[in-house]
C-alpha beads as a LAMMPS data file, in Angstrom:
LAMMPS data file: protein, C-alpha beads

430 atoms
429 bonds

1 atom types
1 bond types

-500.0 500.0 xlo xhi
-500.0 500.0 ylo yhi
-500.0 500.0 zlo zhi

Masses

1 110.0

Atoms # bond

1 1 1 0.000 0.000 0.000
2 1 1 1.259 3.315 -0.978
3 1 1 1.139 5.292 2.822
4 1 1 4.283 7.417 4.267
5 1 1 4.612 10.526 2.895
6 1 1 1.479 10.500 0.836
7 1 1 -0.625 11.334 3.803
8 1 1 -2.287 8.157 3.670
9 1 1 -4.351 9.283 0.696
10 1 1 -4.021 6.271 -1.687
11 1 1 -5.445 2.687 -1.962
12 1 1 -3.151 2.270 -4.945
13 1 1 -0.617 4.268 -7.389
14 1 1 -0.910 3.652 -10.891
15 1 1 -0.583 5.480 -14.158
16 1 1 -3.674 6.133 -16.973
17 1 1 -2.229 8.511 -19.341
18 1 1 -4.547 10.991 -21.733
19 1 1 -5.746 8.513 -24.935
20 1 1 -4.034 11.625 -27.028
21 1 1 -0.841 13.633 -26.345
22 1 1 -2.839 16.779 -27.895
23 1 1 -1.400 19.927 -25.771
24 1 1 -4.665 21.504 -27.165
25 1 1 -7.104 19.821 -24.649
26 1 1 -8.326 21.635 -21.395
27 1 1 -6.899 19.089 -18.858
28 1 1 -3.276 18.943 -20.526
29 1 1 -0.935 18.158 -17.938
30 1 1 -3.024 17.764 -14.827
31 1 1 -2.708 15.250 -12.534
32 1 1 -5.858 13.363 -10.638
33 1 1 -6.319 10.788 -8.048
34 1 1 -10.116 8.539 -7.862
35 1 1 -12.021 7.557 -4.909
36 1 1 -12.032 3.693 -4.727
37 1 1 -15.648 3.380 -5.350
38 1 1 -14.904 4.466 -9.306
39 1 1 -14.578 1.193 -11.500
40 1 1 -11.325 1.297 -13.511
41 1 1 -10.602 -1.752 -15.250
42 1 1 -8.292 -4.695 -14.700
43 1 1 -8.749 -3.495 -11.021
44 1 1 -11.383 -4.554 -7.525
45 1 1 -13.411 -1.499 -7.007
46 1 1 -12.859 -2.563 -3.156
47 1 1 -15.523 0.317 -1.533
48 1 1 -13.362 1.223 1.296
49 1 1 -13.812 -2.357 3.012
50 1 1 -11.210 -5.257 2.402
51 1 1 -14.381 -8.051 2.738
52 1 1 -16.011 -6.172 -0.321
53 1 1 -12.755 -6.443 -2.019
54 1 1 -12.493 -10.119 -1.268
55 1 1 -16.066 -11.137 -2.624
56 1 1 -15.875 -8.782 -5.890
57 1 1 -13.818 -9.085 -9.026
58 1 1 -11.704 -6.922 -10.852
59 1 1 -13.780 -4.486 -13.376
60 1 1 -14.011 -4.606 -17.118
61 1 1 -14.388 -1.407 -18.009
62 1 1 -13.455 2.038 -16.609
63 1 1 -16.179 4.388 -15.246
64 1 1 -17.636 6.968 -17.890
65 1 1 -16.795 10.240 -15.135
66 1 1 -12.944 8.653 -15.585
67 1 1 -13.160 8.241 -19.286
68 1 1 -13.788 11.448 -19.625
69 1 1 -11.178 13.087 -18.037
70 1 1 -8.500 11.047 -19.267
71 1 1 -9.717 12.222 -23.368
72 1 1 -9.617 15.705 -22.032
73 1 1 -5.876 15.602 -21.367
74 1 1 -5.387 14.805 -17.721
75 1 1 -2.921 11.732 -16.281
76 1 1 -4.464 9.758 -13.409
77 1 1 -1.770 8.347 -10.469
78 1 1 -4.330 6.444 -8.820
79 1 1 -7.119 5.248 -6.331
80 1 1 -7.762 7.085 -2.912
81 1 1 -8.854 5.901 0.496
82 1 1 -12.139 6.084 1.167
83 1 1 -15.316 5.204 3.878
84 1 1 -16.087 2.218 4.499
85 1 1 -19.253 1.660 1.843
86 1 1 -19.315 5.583 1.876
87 1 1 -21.604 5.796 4.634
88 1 1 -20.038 8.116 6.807
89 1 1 -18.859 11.890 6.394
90 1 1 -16.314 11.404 8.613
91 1 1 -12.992 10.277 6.414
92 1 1 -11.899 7.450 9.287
93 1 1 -11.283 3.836 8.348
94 1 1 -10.117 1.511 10.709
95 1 1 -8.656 -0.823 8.193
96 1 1 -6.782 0.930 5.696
97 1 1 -5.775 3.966 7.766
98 1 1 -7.704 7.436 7.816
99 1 1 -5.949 9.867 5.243
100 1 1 -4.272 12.673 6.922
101 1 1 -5.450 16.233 7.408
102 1 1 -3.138 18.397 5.686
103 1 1 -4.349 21.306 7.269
104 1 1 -5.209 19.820 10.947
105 1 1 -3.359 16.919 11.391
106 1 1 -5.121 15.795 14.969
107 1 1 -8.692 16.213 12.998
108 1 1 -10.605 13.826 10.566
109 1 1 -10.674 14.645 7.080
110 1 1 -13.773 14.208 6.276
111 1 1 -15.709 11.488 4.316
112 1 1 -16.376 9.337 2.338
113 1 1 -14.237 10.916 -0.094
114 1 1 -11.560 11.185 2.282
115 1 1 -8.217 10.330 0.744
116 1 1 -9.406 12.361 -2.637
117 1 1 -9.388 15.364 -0.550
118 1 1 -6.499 14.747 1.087
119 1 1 -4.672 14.194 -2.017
120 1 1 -5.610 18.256 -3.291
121 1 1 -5.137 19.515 -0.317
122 1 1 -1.886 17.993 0.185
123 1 1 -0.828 19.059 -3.082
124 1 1 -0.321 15.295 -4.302
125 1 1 -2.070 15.674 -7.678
126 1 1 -4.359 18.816 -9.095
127 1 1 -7.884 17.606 -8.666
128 1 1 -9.458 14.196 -8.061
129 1 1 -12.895 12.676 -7.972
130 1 1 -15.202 11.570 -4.796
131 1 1 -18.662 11.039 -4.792
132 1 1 -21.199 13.187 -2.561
133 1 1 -24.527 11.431 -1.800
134 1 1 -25.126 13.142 1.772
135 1 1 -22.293 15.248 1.458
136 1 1 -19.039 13.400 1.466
137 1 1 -17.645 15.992 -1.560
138 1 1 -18.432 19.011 0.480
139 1 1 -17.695 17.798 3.836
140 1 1 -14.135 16.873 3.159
141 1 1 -13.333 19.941 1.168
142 1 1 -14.284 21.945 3.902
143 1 1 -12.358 20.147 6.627
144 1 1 -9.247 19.836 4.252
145 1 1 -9.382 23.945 3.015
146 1 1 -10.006 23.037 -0.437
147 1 1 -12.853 23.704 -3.332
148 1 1 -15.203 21.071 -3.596
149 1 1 -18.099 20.847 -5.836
150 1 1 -21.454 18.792 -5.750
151 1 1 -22.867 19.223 -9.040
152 1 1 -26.990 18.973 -10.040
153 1 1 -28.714 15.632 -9.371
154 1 1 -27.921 13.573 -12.474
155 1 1 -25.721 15.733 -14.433
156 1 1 -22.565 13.675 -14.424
157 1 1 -22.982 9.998 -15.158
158 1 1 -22.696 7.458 -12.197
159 1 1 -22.072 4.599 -14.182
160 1 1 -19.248 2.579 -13.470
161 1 1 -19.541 3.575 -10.008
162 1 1 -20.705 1.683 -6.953
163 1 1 -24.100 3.338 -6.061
164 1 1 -25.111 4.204 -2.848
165 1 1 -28.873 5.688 -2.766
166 1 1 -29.508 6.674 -6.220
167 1 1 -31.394 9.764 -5.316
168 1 1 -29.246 11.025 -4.105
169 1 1 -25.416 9.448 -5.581
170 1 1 -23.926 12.619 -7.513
171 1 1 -20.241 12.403 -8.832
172 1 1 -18.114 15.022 -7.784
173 1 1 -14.373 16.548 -7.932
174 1 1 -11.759 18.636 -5.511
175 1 1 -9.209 21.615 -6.425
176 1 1 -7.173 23.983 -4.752
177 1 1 -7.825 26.263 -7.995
178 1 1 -11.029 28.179 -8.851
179 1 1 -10.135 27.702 -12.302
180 1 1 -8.980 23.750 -12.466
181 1 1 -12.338 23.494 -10.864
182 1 1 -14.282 24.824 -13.129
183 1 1 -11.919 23.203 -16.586
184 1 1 -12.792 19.845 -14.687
185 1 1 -16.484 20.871 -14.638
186 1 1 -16.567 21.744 -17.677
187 1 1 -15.292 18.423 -19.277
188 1 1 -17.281 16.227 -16.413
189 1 1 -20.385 18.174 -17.791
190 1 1 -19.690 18.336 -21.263
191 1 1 -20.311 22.286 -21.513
192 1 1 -18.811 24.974 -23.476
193 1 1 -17.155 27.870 -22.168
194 1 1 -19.507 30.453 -21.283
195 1 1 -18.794 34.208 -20.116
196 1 1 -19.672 34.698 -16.048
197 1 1 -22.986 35.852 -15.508
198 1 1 -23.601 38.614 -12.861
199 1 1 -26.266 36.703 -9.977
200 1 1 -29.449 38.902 -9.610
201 1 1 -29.746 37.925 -5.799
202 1 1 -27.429 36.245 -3.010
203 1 1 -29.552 35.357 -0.163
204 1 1 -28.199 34.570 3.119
205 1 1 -30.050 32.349 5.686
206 1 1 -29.452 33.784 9.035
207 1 1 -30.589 30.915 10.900
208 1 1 -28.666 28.416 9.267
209 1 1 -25.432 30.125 10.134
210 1 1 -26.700 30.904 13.442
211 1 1 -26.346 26.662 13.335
212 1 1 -22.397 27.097 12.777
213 1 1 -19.936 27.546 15.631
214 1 1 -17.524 29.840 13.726
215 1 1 -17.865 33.515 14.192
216 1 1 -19.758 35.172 11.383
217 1 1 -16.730 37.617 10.695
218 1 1 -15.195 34.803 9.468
219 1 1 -17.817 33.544 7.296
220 1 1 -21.446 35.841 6.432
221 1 1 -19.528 38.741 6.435
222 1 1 -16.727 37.914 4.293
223 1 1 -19.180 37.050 1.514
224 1 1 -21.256 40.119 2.127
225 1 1 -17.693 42.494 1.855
226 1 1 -17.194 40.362 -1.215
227 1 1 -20.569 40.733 -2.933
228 1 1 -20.841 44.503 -2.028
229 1 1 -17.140 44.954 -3.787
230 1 1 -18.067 42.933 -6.755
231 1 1 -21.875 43.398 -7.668
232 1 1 -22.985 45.986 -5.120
233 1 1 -24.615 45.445 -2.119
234 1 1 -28.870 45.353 -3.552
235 1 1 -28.170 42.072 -4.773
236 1 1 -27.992 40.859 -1.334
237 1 1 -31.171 39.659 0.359
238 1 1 -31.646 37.824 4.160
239 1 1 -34.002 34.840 4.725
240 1 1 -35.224 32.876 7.575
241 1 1 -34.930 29.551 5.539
242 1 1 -36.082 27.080 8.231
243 1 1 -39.779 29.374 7.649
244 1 1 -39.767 29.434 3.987
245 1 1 -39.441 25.405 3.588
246 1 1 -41.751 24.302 6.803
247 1 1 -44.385 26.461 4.599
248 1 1 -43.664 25.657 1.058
249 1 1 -42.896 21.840 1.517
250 1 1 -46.093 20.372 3.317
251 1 1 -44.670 16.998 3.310
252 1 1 -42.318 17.358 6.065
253 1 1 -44.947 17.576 8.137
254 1 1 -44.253 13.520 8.503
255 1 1 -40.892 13.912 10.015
256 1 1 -41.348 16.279 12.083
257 1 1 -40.484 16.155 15.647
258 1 1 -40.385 18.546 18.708
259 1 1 -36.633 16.959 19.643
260 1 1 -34.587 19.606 18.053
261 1 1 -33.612 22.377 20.585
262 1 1 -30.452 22.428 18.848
263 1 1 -31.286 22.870 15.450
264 1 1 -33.847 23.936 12.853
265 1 1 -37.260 21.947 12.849
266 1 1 -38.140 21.874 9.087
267 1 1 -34.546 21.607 7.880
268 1 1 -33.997 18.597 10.821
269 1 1 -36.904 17.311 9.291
270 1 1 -35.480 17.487 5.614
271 1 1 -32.444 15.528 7.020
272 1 1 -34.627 13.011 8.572
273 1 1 -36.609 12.521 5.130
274 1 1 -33.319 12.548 3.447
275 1 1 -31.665 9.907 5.478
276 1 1 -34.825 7.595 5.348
277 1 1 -35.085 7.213 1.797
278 1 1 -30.896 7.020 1.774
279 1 1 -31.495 3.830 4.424
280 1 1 -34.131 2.286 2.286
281 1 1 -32.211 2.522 -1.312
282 1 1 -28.781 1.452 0.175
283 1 1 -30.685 -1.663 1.582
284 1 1 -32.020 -2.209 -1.972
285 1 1 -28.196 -2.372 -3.352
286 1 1 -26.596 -3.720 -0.470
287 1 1 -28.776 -5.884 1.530
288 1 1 -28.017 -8.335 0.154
289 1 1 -23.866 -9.072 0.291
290 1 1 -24.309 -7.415 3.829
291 1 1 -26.323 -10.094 5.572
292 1 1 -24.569 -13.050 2.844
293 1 1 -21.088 -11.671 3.912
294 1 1 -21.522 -10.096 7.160
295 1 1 -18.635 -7.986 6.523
296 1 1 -16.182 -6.450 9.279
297 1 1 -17.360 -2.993 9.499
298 1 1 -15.770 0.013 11.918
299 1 1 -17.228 1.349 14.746
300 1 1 -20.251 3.731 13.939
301 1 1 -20.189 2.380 10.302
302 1 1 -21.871 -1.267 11.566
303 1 1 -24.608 0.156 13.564
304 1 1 -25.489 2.483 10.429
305 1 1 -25.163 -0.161 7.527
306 1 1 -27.073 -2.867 10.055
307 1 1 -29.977 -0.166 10.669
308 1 1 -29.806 0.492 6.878
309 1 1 -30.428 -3.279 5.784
310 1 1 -33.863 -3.638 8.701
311 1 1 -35.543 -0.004 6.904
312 1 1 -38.566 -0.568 5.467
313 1 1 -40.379 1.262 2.837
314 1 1 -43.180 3.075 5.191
315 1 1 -43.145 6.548 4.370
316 1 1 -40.958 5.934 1.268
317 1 1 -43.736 7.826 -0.786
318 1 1 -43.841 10.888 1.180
319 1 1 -40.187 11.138 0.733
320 1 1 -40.379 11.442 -2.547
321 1 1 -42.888 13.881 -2.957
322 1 1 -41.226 16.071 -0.528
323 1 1 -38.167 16.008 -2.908
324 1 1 -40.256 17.133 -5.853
325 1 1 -41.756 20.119 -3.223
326 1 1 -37.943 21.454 -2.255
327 1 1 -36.824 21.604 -5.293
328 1 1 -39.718 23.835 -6.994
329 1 1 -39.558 25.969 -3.464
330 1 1 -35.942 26.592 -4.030
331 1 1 -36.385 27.118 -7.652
332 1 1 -38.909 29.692 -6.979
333 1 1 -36.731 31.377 -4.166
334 1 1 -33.984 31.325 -5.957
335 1 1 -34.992 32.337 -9.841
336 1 1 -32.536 32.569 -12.826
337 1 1 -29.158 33.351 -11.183
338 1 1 -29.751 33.180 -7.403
339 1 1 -27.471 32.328 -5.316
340 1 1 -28.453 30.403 -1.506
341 1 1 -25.315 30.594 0.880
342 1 1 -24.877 28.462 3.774
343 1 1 -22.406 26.776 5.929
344 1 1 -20.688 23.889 4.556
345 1 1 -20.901 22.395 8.038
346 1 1 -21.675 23.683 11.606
347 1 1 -18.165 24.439 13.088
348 1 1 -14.685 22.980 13.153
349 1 1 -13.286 19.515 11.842
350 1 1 -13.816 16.665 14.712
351 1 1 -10.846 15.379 16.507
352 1 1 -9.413 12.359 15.533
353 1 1 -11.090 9.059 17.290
354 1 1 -14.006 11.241 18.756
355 1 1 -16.651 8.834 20.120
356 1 1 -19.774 8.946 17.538
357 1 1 -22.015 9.575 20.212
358 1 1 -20.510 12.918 21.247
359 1 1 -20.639 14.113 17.501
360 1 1 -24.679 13.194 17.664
361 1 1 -25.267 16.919 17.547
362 1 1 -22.744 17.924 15.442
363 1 1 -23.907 14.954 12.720
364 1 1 -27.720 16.461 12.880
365 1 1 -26.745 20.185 12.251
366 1 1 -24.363 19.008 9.585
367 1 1 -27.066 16.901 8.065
368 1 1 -29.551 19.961 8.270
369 1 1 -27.153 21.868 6.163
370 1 1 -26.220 19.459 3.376
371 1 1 -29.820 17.820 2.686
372 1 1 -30.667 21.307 1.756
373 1 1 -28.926 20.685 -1.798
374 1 1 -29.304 16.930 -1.340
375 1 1 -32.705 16.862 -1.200
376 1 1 -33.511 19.309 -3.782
377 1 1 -30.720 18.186 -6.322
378 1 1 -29.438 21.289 -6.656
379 1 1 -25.441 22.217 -7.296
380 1 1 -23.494 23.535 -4.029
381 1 1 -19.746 24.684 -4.260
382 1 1 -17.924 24.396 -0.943
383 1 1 -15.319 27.402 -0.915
384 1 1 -12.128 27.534 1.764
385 1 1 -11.759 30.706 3.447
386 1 1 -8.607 30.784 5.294
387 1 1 -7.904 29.004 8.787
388 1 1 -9.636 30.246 12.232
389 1 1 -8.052 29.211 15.393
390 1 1 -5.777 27.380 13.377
391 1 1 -8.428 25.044 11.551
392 1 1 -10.039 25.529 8.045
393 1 1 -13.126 27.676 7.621
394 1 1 -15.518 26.930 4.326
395 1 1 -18.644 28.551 2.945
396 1 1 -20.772 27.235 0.534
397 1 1 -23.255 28.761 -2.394
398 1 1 -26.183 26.590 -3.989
399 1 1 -27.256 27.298 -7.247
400 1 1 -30.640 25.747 -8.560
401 1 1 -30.621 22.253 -10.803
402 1 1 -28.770 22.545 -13.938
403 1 1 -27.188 26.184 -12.959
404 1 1 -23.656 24.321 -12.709
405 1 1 -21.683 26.315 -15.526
406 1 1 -23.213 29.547 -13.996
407 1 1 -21.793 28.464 -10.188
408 1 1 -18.377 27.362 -11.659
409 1 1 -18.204 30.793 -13.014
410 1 1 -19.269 32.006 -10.696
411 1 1 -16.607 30.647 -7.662
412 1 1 -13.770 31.923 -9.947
413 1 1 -14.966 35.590 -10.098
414 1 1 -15.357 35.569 -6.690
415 1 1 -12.317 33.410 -5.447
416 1 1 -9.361 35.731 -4.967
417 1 1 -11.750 38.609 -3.436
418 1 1 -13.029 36.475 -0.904
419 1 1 -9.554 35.003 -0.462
420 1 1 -8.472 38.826 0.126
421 1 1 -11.650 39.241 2.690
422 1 1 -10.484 35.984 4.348
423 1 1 -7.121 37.023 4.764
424 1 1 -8.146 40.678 6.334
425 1 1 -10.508 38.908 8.687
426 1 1 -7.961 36.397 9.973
427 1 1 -5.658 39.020 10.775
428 1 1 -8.154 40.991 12.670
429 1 1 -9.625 38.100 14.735
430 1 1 -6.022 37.335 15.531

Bonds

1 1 1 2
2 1 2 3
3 1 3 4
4 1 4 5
5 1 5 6
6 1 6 7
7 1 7 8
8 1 8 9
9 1 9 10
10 1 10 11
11 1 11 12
12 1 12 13
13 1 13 14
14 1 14 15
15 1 15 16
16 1 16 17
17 1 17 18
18 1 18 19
19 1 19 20
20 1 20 21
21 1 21 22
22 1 22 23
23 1 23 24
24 1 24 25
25 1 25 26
26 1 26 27
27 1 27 28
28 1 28 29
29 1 29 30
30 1 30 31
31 1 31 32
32 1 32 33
33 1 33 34
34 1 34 35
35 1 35 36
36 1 36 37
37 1 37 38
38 1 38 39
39 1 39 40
40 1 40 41
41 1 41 42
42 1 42 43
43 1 43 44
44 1 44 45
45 1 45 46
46 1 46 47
47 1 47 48
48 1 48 49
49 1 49 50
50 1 50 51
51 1 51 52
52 1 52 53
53 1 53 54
54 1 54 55
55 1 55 56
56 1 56 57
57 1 57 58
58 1 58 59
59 1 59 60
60 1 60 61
61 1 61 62
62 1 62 63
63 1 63 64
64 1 64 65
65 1 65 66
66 1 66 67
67 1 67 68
68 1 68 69
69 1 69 70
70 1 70 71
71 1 71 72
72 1 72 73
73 1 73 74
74 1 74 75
75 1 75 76
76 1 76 77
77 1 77 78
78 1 78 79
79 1 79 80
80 1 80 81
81 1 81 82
82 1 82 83
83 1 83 84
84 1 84 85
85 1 85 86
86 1 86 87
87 1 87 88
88 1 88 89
89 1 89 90
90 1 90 91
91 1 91 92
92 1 92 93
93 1 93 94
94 1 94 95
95 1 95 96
96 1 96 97
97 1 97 98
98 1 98 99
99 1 99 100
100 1 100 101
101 1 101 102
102 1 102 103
103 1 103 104
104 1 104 105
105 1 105 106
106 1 106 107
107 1 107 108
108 1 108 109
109 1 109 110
110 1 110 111
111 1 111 112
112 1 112 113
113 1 113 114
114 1 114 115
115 1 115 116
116 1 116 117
117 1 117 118
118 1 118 119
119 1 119 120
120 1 120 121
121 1 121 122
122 1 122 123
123 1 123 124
124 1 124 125
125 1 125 126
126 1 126 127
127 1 127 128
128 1 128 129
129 1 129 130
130 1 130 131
131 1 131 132
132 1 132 133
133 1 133 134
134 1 134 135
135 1 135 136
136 1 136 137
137 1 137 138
138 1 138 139
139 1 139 140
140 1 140 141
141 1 141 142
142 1 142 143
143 1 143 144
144 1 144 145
145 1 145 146
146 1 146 147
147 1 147 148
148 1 148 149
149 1 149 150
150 1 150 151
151 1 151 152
152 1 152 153
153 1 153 154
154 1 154 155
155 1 155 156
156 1 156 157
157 1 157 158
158 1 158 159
159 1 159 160
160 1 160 161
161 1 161 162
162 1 162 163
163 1 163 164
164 1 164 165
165 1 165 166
166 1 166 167
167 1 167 168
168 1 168 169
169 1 169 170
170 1 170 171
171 1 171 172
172 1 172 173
173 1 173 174
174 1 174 175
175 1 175 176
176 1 176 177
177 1 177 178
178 1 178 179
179 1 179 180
180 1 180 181
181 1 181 182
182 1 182 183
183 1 183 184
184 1 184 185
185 1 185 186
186 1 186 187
187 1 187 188
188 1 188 189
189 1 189 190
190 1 190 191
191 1 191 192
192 1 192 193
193 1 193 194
194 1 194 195
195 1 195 196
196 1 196 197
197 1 197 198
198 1 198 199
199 1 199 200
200 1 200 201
201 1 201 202
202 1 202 203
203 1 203 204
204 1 204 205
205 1 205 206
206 1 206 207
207 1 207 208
208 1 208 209
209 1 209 210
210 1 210 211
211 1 211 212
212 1 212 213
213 1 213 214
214 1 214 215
215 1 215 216
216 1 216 217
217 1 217 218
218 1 218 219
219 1 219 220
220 1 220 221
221 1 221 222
222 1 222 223
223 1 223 224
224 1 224 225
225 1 225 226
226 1 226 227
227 1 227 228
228 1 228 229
229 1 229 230
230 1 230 231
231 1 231 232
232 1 232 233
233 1 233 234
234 1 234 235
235 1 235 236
236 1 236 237
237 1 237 238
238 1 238 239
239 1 239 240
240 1 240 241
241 1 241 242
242 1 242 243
243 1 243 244
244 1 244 245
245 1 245 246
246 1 246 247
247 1 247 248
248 1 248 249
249 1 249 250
250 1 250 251
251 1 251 252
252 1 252 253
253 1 253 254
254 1 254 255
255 1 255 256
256 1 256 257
257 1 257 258
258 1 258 259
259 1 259 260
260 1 260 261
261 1 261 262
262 1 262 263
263 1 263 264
264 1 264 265
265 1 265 266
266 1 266 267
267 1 267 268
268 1 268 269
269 1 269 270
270 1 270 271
271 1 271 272
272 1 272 273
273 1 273 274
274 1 274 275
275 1 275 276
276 1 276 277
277 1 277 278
278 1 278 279
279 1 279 280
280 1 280 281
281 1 281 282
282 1 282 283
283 1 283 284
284 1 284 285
285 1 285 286
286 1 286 287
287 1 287 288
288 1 288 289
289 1 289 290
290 1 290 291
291 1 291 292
292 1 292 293
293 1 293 294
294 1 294 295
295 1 295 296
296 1 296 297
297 1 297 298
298 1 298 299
299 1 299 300
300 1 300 301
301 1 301 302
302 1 302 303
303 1 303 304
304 1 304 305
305 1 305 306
306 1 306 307
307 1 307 308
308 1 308 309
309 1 309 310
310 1 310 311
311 1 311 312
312 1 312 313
313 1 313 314
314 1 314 315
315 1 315 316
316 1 316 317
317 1 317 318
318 1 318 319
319 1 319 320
320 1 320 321
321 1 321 322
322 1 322 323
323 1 323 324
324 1 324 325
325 1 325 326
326 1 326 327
327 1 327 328
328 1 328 329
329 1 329 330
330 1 330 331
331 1 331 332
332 1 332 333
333 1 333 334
334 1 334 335
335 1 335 336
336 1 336 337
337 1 337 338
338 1 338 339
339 1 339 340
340 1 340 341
341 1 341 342
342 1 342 343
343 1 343 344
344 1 344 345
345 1 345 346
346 1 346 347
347 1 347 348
348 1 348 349
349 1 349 350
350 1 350 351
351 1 351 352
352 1 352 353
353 1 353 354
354 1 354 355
355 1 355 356
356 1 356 357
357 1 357 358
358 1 358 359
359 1 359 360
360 1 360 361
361 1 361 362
362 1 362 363
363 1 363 364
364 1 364 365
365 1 365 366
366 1 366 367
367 1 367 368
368 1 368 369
369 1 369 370
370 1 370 371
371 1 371 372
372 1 372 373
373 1 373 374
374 1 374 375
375 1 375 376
376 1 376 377
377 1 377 378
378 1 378 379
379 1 379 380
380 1 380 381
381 1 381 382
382 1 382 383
383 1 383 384
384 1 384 385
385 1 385 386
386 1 386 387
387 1 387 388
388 1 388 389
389 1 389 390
390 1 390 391
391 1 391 392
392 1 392 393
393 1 393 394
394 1 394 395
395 1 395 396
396 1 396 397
397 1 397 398
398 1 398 399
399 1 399 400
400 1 400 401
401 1 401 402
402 1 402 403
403 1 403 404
404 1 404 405
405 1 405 406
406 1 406 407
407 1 407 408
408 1 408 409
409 1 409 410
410 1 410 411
411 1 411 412
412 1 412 413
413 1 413 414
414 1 414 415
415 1 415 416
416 1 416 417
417 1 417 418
418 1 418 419
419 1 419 420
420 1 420 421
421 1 421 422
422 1 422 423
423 1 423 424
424 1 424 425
425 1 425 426
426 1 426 427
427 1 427 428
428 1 428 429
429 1 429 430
């Protein structure tokens, strides 16, 4: 196993070169790294568990999502560490080794898509692929201080990759660079190049990041400086989110529950809808080799997969009516060009080894937060803005279904200003 000085990011190094030497295409001379839940053939798509690994065989044919950016010019080393089955946001695996934090070295990295983070934000290759089903693109990019990007529901095809709840299963890629993200984007989505379009709106939630533990200096008001510098400030517009969906997505009224002091009852509700259906498809692909095999899972990850393969389908239904409700709420919020912020997640990375019941909390906020563009399928960009108390900071912007190209442009005209707002804002809270 390739480990020592690689942060623990790979499962396995190995070399797929561009099909054409062309110094013309957009990915020329970039180097990637693929979670190990991508097929690429001649090789065991082992899923982050050595019993899957065991009882599968080596693929015949490379994922589509791979294809794809080897023709447009870029070299692959090799397959990354991640979650076990990719059920946990977490980026620990107790049999392989959890990938290192580059930027917080006694903190997780965030999962599933651990290692692919790890290998951006430890400057091991230029981008890489993950996967983000309940946020395991966005999670780790925000713990590691790197750009990651969830794009629409179905916009980049998931074949040749292990699904996990196919609602949900979106295929998505890390950078350090605004504009590698958005040349990967661009080739993952098959779109032209299109000039940046101004947003008409960027609303900010106040109680979500009233949810987050980092001080909105840090976060809010570095995108408001930004905004007001770039477009002017009458673009920006505040919301009480938690309001607008409890009203405009009936359906929750199923899941929800009086138990949530700590967080937001519609959007803890969303989560809870979110995770059901999640439960219920991953049973339907997994069931199966889990209670054949009855694999060696990791703390935290058995209880979840076991509680996974008893779901049944009550309330299955409502679920998925509730998705179709979000989705035309947040189009409607949102209109051509809007812009939702939020917090990536609700405070700092975990600590290494923290028991799962004492990030219970934590887990639910952060679940709030990311089933907002789970649920709805829309695209969310998870953006690094500098350290705070020595650990990375993130925001993230949502764009509505299909808006991808328009959020890609989007981060890079906005990057180096909020960098520049990050940077003043560190040195003042220091």
């Amino acid at each position: 196993m390739a480990k020592g000085s690689e942060f623990g990011a790979f499962m396995e190094k190995f070399i797929l070169q561009p099909n054409s030497s062309s110094q013309q295409l957009p990915l020329s001379g970039l180097t990637f790294a693929v979670k190990e839940i991508f097929d690429v053939d001649g090789y065991v798509t082992g899923f982050g568990n050595p019993d899957w690994k065991r009882t599968h065989s080596a693929a015949i044919s490379t994922a589509p999502a791979v294809i794809d950016l080897l023709k447009g010019g870029a070299t692959c080393v090799g397959r990354t560490v991640m979650d076990e089955m990719a059920y946990s946001i977490n980026g620990e695996n107790i049999h392989y080794g959890t990938p290192r934090n580059p930027y917080a070295p006694d903190r997780v990295p965030g999962g599933s898509s651990s290692g692919s983070a790890v290998a951006v934000g430890a400057r091991l290759v230029d981008f890489s692929l993950g996967t983000d089903t309940g946020g395991s693109v966005r999670v780790p990019a925000s713990y590691c201080g790197i750009l990651g990007f969830r794009p629409s529901h179905d916009a980049v095809s998931t074949s040749g990759v292990i699904p996990m709840s196919q609602s949900f299963d979106t295929v998505g890629w890390f950078a350090r660079d605004p504009v590698v993200l958005n040349q990967v984007g661009r080739v993952l989505l098959h779109l032209p190049n299109v000039d940046p379009v101004r947003p008409s709106q960027v609303i900010i939630p106040d109680d979500c990041f009233s949810l987050s533990s980092i001080p909105s200096d840090r976060t809010t008001q570095v995108l408001i400086k930004s905004v007001k510098k770039l477009f002017g400030g009458q673009i920006l517009k505040h919301v009480i989110l938690g309001d607008y969906v409890k009203e405009k997505v009936p359906s929750l009224q199923h899941f929800m529950s009086e138990d949530h002091a700590y967080n937001i009852p519609s959007l803890a509700a969303l989560s809870s809808a979110m995770r059901l259906l999640q439960r219920y498809e991953f049973k339907n692909n997994h069931a199966e080799w889990v209670t054949t095999v009855n694999p060696n899972l990791g703390p935290g990850l058995h209880e979840r997969i076991w509680d996974a393969v008893r779901t049944t389908d009550e309330n299955i239904d409502v679920c998925h009516s509730m998705r179709t409700e979000l989705r035309a709420a947040l189009t409607s919020l949102l209109e051509d060009q809007g812009i939702l912020a939020l917090p990536t997640v609700p405070g700092d990375p975990p600590k290494l080894q923290t028991d799962p019941a004492t990030l219970e909390m934590f887990r639910a906020r952060a679940f709030s937060l990311l089933s907002i563009a789970g649920v709805s399928g829309f695209c969310q960009v998870s953006i690094p803005l500098g350290m705070h108390n020595n650990l990375p900071v993130s925001i993230s912007l949502l764009a509505k279904h299909g808006s991808d190209a328009f959020l890609l442009n989007l981060v890079e005209t906005l990057y180096d200003t909020l960098k520049e707002e990050a940077g003043i804002a560190e040195t003042t809270s220091n």
